[in-house]
C-alpha positions as CSV (number, residue, x, y, z in Angstrom):
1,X,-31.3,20.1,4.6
2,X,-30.6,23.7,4.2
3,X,-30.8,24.9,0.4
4,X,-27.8,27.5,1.6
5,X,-25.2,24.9,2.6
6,X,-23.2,23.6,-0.2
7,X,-23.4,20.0,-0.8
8,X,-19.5,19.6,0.6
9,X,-21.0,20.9,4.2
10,X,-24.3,18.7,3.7
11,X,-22.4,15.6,3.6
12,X,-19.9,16.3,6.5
13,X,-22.5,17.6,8.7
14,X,-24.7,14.5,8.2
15,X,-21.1,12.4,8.7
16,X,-20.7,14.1,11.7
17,X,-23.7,13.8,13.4
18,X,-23.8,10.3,13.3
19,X,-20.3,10.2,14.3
20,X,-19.0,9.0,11.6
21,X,-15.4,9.1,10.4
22,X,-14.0,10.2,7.3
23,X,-12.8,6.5,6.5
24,X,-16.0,5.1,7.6
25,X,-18.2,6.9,5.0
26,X,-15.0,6.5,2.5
27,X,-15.4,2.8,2.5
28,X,-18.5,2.6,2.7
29,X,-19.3,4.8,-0.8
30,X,-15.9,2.7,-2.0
31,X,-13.6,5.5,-2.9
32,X,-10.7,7.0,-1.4
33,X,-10.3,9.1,2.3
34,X,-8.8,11.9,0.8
35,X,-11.4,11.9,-1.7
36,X,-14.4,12.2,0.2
37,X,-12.4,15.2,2.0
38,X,-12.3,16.8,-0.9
39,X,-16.3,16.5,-1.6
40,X,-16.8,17.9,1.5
41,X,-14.2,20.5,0.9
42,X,-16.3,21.5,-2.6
43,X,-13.0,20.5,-4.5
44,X,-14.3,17.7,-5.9
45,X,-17.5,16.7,-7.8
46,X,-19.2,13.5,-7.0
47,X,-20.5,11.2,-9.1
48,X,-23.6,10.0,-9.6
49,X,-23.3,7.1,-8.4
50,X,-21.5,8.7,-4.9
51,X,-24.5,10.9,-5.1
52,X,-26.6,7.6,-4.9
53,X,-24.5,6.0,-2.5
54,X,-24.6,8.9,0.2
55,X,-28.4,9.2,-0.3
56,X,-28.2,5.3,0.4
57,X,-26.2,5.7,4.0
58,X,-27.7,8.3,5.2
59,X,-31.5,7.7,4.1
60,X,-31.8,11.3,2.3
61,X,-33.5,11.8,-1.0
62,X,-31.1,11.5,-3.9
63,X,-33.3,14.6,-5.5
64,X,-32.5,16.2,-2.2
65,X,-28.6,15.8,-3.1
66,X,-28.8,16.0,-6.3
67,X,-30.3,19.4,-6.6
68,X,-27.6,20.5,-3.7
69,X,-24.9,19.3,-6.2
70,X,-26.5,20.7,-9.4
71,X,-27.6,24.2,-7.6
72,X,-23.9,24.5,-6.6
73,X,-22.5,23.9,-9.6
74,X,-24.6,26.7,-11.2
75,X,-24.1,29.0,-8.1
76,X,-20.3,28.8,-8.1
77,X,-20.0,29.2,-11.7
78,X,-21.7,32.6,-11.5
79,X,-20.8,34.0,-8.2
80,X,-18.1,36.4,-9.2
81,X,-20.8,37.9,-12.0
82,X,-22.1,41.4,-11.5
83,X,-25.7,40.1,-13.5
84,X,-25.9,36.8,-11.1
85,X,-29.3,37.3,-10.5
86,X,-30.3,38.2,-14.0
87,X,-28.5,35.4,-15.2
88,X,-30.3,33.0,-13.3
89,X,-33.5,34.7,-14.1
90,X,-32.7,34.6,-17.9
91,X,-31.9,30.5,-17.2
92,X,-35.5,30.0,-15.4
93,X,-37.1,31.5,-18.5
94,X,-35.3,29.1,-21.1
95,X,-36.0,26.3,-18.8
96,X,-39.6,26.7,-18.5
97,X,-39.4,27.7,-22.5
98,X,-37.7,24.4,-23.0
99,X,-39.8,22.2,-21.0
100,X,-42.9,24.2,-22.5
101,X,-41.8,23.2,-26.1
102,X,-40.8,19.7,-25.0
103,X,-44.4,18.8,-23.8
104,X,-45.8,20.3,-27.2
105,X,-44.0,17.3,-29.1
């Protein structure tokens, strides 16, 4: 998987190469056409439990997705800020602080 698609174009791209319809996948993962569209249109957050489901059908990690999902999330949120890359620079710090300080308990 490629860390610079979004997780929208992930899922349609694995849809589509196994020719797979937009209702197909819908039913399978139990939720509505139009909803999946909108996943793979990034104008929609799945669930976790879609997130498990897609991992499921198509035999992909669910870290894999997961960290697509997440790593959009955080990337779209930022996008339109001048200090994006110090931003997420700043948030590696307090992550490592965090999980520094959470092994010391």
């Amino acid at each position: 998987m490629h860390s610079e698609k979004s997780f929208g174009e992930t899922i349609r791209e694995l849809r589509t190469e196994r020719h797979l319809t937009l209702r197909e996948v819908a039913e399978y993962l139990k939720i509505d056409t139009s909803m999946l569209g909108k996943i793979e249109k990034n104008n929609r957050k799945p669930t976790k439990q879609i997130i498990k489901d897609i991992s499921n059908l198509f035999n992909i990690s669910e870290d894999v997705l997961t960290v697509a999902h997440l790593s959009d999330t955080v990337a779209y949120t930022i996008l339109e800020e001048e200090l994006a890359t110090e931003v997420l620079k700043v948030a590696e710090e307090k992550i490592n602080y965090h999980n520094k300080t959470k092994a010391n308990k």
